[in-house]
KEDRENKOL-21355 format. One record per atom (N, C-alpha, C): residue in one letter; atom name; x negated, y negated, z. Coordinates in nm, 3 decimals. Layout:
N
{atom A; CA; {X; Y; Z}} ...
END
This chain:
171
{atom X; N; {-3.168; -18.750; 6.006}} {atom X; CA; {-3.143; -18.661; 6.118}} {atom X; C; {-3.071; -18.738; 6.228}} {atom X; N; {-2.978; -18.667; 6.291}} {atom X; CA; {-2.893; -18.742; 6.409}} {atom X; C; {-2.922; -18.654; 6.498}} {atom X; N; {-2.905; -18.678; 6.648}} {atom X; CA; {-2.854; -18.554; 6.761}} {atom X; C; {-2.698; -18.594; 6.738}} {atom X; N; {-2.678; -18.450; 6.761}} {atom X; CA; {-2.520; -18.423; 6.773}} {atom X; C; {-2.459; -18.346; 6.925}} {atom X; N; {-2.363; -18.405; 6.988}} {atom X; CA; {-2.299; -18.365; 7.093}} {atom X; C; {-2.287; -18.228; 7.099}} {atom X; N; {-2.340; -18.195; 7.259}} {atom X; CA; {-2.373; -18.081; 7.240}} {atom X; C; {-2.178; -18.016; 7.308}} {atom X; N; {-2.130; -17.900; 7.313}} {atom X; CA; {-2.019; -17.845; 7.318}} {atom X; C; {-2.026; -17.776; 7.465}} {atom X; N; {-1.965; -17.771; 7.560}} {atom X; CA; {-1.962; -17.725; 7.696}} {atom X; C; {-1.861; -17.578; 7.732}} {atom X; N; {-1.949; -17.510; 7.816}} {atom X; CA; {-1.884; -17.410; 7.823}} {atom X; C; {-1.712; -17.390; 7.859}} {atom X; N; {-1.675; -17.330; 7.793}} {atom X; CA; {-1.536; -17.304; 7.810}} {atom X; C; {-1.436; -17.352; 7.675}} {atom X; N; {-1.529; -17.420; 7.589}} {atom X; CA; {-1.458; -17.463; 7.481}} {atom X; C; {-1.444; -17.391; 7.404}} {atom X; N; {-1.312; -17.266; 7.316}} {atom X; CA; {-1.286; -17.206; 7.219}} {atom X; C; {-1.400; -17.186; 7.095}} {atom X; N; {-1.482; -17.322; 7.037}} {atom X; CA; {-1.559; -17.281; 6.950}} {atom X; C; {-1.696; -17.166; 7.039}} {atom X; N; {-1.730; -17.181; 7.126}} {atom X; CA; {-1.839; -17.074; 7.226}} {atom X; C; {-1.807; -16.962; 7.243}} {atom X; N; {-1.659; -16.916; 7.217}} {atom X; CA; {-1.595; -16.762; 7.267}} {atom X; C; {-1.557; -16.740; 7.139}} {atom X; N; {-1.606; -16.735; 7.020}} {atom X; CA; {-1.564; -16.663; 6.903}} {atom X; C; {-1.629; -16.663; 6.830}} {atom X; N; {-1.668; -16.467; 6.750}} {atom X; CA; {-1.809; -16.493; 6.661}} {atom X; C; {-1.776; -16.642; 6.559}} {atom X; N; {-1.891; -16.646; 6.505}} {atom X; CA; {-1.920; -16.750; 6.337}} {atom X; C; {-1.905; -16.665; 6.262}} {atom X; N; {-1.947; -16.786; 6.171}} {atom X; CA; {-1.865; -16.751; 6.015}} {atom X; C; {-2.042; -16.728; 5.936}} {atom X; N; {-2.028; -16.628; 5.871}} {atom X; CA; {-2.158; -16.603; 5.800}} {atom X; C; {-2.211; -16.711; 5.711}} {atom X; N; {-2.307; -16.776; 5.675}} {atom X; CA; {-2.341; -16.894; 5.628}} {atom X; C; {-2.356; -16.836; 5.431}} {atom X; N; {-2.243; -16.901; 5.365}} {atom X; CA; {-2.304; -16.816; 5.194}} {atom X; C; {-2.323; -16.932; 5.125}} {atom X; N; {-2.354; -17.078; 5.155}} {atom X; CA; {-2.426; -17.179; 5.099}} {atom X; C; {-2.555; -17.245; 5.172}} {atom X; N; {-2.646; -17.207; 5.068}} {atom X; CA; {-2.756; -17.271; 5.095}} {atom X; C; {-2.774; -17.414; 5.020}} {atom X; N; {-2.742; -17.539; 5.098}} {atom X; CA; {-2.763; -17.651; 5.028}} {atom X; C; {-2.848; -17.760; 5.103}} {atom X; N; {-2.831; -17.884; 5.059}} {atom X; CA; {-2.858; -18.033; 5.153}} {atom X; C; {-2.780; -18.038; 5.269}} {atom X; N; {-2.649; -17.995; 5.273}} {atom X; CA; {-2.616; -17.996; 5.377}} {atom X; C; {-2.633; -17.915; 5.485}} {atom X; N; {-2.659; -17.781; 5.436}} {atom X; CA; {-2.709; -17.668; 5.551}} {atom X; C; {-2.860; -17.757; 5.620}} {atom X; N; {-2.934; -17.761; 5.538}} {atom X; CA; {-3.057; -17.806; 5.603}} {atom X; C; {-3.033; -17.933; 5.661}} {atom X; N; {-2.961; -18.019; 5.654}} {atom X; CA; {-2.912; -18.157; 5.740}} {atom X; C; {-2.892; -18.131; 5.844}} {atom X; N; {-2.795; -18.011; 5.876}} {atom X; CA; {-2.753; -17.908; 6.003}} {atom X; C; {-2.864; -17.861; 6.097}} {atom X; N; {-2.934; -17.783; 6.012}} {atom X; CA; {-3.088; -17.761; 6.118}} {atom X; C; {-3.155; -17.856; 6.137}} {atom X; N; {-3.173; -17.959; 6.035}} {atom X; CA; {-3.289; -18.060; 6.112}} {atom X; C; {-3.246; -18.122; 6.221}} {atom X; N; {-3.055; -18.172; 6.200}} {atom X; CA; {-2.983; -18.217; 6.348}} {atom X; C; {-3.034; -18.097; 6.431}} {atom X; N; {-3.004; -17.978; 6.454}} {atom X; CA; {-2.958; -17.917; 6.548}} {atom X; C; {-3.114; -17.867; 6.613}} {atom X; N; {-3.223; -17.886; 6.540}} {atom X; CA; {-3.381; -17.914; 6.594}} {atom X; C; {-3.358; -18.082; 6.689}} {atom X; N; {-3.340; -18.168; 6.626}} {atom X; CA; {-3.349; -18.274; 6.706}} {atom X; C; {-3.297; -18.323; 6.857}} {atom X; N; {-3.176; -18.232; 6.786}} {atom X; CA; {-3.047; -18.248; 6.906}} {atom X; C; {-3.125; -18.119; 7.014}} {atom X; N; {-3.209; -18.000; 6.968}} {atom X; CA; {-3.230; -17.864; 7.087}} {atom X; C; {-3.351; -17.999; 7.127}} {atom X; N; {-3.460; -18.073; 7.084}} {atom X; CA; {-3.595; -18.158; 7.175}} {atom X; C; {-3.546; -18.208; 7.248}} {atom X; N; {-3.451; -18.273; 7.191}} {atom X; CA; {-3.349; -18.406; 7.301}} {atom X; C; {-3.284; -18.331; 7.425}} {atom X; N; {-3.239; -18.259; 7.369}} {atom X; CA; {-3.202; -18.180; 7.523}} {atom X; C; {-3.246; -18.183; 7.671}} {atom X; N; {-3.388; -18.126; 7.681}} {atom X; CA; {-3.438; -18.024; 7.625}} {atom X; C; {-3.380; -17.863; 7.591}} {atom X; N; {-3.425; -17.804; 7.521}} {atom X; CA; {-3.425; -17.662; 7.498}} {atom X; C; {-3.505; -17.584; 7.410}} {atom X; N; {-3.478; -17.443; 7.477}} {atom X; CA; {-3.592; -17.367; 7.368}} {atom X; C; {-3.472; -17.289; 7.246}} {atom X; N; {-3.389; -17.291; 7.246}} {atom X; CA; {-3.320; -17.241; 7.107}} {atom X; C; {-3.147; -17.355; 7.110}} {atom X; N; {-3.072; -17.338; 7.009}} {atom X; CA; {-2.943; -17.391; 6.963}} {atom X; C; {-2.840; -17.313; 6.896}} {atom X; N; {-2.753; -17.278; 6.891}} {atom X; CA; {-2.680; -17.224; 6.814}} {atom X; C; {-2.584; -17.319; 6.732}} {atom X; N; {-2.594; -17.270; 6.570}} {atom X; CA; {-2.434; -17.401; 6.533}} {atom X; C; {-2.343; -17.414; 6.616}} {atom X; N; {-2.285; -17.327; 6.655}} {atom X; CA; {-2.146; -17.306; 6.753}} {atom X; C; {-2.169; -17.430; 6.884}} {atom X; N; {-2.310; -17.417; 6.953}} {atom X; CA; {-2.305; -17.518; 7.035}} {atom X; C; {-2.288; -17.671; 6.989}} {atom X; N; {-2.296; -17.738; 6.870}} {atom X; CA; {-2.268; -17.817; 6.852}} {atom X; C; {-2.104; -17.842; 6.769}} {atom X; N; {-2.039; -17.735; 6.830}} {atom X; CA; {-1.927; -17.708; 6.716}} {atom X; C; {-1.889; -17.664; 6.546}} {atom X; N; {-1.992; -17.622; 6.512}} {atom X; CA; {-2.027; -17.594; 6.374}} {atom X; C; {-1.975; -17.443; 6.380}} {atom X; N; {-1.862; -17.328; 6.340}} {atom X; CA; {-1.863; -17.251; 6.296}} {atom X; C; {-1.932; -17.167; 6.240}} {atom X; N; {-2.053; -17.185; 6.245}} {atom X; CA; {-2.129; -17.105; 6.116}} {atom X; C; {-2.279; -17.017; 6.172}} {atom X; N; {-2.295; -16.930; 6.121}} {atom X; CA; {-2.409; -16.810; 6.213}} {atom X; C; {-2.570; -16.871; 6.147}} {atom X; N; {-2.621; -16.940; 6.242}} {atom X; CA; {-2.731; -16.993; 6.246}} {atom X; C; {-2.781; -17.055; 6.393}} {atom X; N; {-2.883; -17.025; 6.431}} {atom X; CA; {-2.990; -17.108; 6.530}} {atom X; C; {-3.108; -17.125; 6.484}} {atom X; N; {-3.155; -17.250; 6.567}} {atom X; CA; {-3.281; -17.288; 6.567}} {atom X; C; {-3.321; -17.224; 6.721}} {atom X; N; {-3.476; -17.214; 6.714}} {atom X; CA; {-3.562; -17.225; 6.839}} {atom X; C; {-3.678; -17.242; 6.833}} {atom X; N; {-3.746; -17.300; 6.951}} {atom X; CA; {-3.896; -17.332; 7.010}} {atom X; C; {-3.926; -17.300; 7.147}} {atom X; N; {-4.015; -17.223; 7.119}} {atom X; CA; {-4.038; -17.108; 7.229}} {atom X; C; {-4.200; -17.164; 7.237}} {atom X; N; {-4.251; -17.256; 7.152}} {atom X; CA; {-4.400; -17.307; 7.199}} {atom X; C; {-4.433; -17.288; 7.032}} {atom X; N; {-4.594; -17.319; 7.063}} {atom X; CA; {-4.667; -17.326; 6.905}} {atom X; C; {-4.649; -17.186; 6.824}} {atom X; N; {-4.654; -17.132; 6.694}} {atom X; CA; {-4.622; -17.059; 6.662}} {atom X; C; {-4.465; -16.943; 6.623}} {atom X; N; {-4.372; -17.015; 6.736}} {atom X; CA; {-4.270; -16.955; 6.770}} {atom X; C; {-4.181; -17.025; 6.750}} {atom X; N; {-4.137; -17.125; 6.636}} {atom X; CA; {-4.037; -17.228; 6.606}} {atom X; C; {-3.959; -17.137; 6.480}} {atom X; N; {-3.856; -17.195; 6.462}} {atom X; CA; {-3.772; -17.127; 6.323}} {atom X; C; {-3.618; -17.179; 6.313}} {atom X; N; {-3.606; -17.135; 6.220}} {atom X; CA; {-3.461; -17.154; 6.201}} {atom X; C; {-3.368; -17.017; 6.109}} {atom X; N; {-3.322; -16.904; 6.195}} {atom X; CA; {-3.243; -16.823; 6.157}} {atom X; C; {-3.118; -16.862; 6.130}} {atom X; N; {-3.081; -16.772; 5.984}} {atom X; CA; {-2.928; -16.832; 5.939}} {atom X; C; {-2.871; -16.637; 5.933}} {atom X; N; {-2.738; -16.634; 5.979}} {atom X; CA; {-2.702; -16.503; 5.950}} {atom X; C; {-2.841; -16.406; 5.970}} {atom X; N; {-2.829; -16.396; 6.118}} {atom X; CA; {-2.958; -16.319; 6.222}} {atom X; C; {-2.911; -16.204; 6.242}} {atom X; N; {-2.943; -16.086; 6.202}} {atom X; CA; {-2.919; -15.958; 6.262}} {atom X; C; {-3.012; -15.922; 6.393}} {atom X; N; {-3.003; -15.915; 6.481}} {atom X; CA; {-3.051; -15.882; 6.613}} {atom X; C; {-3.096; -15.676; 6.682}} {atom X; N; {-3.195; -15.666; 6.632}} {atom X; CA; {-3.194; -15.486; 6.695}} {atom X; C; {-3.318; -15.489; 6.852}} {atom X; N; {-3.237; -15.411; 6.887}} {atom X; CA; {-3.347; -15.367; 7.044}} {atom X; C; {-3.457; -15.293; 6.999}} {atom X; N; {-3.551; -15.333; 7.040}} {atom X; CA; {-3.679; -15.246; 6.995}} {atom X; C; {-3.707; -15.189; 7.166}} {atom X; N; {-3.827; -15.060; 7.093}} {atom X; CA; {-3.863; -14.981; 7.244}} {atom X; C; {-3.925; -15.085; 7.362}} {atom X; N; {-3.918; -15.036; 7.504}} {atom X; CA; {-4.003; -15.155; 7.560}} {atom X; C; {-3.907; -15.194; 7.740}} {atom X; N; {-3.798; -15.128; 7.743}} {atom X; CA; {-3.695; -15.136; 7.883}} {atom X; C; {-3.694; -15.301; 7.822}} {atom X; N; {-3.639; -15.336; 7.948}} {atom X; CA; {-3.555; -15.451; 7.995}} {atom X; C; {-3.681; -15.578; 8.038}} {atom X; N; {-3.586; -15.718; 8.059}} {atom X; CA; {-3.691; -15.759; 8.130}} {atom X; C; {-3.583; -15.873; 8.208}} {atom X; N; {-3.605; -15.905; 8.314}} {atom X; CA; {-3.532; -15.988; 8.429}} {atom X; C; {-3.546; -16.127; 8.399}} {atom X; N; {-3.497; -16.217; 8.399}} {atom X; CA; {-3.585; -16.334; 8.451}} {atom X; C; {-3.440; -16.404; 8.444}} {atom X; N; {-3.496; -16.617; 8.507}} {atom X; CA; {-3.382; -16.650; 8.464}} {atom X; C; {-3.320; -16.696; 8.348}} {atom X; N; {-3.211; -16.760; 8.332}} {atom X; CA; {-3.156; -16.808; 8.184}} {atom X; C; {-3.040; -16.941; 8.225}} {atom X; N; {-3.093; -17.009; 8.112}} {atom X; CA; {-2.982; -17.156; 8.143}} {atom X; C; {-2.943; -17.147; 8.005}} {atom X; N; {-2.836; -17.253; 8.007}} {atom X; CA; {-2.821; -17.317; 7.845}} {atom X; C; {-2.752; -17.440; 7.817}} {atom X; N; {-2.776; -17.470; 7.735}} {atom X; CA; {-2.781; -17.636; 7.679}} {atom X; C; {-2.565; -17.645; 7.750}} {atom X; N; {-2.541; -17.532; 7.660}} {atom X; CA; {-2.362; -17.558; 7.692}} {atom X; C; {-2.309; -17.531; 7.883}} {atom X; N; {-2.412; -17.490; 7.898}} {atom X; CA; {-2.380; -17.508; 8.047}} {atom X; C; {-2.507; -17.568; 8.163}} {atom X; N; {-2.557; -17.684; 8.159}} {atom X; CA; {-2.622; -17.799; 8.208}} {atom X; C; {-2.672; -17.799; 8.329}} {atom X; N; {-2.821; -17.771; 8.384}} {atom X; CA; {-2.789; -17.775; 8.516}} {atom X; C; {-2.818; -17.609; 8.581}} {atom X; N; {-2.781; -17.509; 8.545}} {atom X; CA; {-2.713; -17.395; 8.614}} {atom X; C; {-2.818; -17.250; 8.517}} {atom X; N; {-2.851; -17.179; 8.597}} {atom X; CA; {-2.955; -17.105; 8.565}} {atom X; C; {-2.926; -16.968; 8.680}} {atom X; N; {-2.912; -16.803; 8.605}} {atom X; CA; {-2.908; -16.712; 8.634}} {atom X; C; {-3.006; -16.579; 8.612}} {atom X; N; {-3.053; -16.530; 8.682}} {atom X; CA; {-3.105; -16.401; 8.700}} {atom X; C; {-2.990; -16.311; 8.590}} {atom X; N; {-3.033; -16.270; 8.445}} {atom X; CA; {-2.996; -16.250; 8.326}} {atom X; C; {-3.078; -16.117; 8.289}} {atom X; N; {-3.087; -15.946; 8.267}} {atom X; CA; {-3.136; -15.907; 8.208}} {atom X; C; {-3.123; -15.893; 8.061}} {atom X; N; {-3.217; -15.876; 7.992}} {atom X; CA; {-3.267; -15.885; 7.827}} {atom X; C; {-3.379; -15.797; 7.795}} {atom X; N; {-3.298; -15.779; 7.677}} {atom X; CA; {-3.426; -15.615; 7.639}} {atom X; C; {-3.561; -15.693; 7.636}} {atom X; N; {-3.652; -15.605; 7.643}} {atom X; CA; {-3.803; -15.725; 7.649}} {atom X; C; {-3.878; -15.728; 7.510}} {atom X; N; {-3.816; -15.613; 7.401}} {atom X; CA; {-3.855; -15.651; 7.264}} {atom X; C; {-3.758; -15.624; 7.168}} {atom X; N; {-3.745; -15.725; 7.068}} {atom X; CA; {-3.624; -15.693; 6.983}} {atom X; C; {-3.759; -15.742; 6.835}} {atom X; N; {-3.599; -15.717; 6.722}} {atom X; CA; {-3.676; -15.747; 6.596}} {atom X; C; {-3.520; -15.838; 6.536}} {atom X; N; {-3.529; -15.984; 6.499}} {atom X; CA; {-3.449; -16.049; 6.458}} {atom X; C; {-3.465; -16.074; 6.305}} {atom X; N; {-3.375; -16.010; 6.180}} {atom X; CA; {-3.379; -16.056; 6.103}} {atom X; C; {-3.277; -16.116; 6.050}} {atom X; N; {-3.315; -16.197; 5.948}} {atom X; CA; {-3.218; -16.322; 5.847}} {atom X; C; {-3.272; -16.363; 5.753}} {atom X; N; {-3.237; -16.487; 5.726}} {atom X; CA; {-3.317; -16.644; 5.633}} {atom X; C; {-3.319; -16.699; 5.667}} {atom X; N; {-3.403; -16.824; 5.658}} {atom X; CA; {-3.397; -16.912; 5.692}} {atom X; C; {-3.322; -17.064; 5.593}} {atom X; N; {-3.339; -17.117; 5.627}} {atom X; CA; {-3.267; -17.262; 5.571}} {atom X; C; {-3.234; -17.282; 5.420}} {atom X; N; {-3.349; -17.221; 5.356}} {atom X; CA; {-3.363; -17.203; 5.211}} {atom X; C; {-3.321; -17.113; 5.164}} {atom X; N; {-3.286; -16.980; 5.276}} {atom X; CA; {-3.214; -16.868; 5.209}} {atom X; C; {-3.368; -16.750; 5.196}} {atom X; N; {-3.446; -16.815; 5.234}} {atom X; CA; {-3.583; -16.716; 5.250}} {atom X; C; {-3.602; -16.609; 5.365}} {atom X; N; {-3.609; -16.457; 5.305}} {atom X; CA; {-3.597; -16.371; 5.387}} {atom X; C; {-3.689; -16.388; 5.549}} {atom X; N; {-3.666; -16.388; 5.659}} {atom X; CA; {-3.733; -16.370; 5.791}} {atom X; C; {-3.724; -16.258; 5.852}} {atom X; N; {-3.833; -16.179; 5.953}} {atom X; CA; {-3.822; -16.081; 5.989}} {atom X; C; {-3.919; -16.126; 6.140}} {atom X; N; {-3.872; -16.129; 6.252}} {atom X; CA; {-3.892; -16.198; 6.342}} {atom X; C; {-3.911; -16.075; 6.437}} {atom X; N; {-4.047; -16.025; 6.495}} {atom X; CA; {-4.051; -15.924; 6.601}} {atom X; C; {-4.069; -16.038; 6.730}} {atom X; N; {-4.007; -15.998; 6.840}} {atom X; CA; {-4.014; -16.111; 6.940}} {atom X; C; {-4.030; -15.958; 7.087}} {atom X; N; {-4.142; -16.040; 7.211}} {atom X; CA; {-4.120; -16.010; 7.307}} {atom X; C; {-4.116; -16.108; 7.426}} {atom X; N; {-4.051; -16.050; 7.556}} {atom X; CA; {-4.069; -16.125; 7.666}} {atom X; C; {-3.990; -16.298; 7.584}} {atom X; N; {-4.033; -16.434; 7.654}} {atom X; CA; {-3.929; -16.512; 7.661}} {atom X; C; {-3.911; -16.538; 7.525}} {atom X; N; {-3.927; -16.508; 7.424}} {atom X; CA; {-3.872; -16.530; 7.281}} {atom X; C; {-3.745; -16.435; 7.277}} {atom X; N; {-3.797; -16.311; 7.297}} {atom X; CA; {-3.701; -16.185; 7.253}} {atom X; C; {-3.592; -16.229; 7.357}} {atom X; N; {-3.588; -16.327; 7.490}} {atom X; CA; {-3.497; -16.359; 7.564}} {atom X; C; {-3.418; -16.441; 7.436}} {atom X; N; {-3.454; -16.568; 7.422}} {atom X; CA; {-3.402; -16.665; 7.301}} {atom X; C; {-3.317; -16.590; 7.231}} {atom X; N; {-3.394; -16.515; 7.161}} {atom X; CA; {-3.267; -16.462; 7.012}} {atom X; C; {-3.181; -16.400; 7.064}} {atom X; N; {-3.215; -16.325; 7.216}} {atom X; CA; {-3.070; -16.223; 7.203}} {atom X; C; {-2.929; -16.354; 7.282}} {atom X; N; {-2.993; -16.418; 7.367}} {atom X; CA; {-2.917; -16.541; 7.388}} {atom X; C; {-2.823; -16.620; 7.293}} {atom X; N; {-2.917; -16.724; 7.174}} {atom X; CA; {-2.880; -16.732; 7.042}} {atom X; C; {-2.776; -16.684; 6.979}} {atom X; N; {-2.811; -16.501; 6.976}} {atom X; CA; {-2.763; -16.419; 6.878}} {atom X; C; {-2.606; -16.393; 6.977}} {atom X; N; {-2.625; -16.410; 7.071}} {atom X; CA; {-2.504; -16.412; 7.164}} {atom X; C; {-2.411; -16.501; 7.146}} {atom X; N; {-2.449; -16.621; 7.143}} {atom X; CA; {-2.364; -16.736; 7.111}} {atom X; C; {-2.308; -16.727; 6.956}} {atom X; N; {-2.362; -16.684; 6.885}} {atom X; CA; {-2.303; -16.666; 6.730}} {atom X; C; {-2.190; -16.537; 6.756}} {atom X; N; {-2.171; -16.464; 6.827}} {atom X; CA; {-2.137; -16.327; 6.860}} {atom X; C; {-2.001; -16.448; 6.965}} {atom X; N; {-2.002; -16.505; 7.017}} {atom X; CA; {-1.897; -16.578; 7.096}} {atom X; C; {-1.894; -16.569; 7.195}} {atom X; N; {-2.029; -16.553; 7.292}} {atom X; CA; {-2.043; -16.498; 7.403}} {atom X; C; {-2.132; -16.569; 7.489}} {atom X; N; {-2.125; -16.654; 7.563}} {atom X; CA; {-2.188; -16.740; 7.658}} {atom X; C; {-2.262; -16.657; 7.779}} {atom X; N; {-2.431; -16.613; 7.805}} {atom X; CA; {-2.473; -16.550; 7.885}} {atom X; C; {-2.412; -16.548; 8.065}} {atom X; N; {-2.354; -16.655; 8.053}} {atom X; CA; {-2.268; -16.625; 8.194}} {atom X; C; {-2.188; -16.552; 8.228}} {atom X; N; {-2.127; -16.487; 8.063}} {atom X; CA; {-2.029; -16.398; 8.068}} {atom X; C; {-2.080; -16.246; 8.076}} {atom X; N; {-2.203; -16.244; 8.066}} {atom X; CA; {-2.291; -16.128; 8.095}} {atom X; C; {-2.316; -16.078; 8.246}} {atom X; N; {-2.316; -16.185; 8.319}} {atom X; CA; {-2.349; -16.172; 8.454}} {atom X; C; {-2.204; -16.068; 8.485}} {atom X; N; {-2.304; -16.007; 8.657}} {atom X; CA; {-2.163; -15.931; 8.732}} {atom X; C; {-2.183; -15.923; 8.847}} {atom X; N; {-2.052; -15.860; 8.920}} {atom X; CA; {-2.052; -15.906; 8.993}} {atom X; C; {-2.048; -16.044; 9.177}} {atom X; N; {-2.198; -16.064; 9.207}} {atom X; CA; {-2.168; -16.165; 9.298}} {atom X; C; {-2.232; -16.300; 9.214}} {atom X; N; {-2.294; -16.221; 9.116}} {atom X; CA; {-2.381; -16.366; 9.030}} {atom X; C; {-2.289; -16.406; 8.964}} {atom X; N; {-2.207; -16.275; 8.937}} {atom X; CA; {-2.084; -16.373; 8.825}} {atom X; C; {-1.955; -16.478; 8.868}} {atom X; N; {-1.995; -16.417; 9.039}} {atom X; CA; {-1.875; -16.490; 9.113}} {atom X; C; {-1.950; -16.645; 9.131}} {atom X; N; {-2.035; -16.600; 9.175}} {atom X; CA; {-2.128; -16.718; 9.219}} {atom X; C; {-2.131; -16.849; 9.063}} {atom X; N; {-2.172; -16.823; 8.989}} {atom X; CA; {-2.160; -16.906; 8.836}} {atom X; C; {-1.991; -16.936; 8.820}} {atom X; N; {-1.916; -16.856; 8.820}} {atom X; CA; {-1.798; -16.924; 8.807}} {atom X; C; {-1.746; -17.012; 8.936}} {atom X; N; {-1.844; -17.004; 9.044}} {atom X; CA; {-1.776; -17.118; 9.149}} {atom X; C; {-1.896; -17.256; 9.084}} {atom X; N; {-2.017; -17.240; 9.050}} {atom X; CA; {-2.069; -17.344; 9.059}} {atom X; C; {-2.040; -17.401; 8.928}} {atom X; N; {-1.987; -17.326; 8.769}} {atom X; CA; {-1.893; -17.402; 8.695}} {atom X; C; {-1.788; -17.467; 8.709}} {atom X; N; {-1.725; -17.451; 8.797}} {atom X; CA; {-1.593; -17.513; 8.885}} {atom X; C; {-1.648; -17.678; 8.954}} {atom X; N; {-1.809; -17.637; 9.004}} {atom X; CA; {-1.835; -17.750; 9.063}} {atom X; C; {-1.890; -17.898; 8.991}} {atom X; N; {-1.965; -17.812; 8.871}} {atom X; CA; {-2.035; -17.892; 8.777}} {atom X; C; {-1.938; -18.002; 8.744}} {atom X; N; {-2.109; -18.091; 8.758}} {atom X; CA; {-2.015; -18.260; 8.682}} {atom X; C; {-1.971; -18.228; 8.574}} {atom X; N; {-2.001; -18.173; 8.480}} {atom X; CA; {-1.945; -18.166; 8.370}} {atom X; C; {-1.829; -18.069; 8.280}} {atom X; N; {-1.765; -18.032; 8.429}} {atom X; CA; {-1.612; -17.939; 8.440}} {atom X; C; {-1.548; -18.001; 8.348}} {atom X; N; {-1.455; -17.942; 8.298}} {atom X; CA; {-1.358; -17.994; 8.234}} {atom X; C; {-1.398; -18.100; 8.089}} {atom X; N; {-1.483; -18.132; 8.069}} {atom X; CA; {-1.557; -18.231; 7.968}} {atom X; C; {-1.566; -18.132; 7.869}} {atom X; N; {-1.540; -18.161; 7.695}} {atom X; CA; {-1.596; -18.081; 7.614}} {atom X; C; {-1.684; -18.074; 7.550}} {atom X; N; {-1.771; -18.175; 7.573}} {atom X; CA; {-1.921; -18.232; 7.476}} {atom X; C; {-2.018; -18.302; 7.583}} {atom X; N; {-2.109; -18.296; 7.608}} {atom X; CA; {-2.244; -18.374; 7.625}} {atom X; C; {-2.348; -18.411; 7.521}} {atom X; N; {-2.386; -18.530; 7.538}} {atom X; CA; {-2.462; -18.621; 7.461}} {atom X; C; {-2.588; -18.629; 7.504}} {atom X; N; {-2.689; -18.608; 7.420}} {atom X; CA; {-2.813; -18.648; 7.416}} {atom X; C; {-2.875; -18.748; 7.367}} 
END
């Protein structure tokens, strides 16, 4: 297992869905065990391939005991339940944390690593994770969700961040 450099917002691989994962091998699982090591090192509670530059539709996350996994090719549905507020950071953008709404229960399914079916009901800060996650596989960085003065506000303090213009951070 290695950590691998994590990918910073604004870089082309973050703004375009992945590629559906149709090999399950040694190397897929080399991928998640990095991309588990590389989300502790961080810290963080989920990863997407894409954040480490990997093309391919899979995350890991740890949301606490019980709530760890590794989805490959995640279908994402809103379950009943409204919305829920809170804030949201992420590994590709360092530092910087927004007032983000997210449905407050979803149901995430896929496989996992082995290609073994998962069926993942999540609420509150999990069901935050996957739709996040499932965002980044989708090519879509939660900042780009924001509107408005939050969205003005995040694109001035991306402007400010040490880590403007840089395309990787290291853990």
């Amino acid at each position: 297992m290695s950590r691998l450099p994590i990918v910073l917002f604004g870089r082309p691989v973050l703004h375009a869905p992945t590629r559906p994962v149709e090999v399950f091998d040694d190397d897929l699982r080399r991928l998640v065990a990095d991309l588990v090591e590389t989300m502790a090192a961080a810290p963080g509670a989920g990863l997407a391939a894409n954040q480490v530059g990997v093309d391919l539709r899979l995350f890991v996350y740890d949301c606490g005991p019980g709530r760890r996994g590794c989805l490959v090719n995640p279908v994402l549905e809103r379950l009943p339940g409204g919305l829920q507020d809170g804030e949201e950071g992420c590994l590709s953008a360092p530092g910087l944390a927004y007032a983000t709404p997210r449905a407050l229960n979803v149901r995430c399914s896929g496989v996992d690593e082995h290609g073994v079916p998962q069926v993942v009901e999540a609420t509150g800060y999990l069901a935050r994770c996957f739709q996040h996650e499932v965002d980044h596989l989708d090519g879509t960085v939660y900042l780009e969700r924001l509107g408005g003065k939050a969205r003005r506000q995040a694109e001035r303090d991306v402007a400010n961040a040490s880590w403007h213009g840089r395309d990787v951070r290291y853990v």
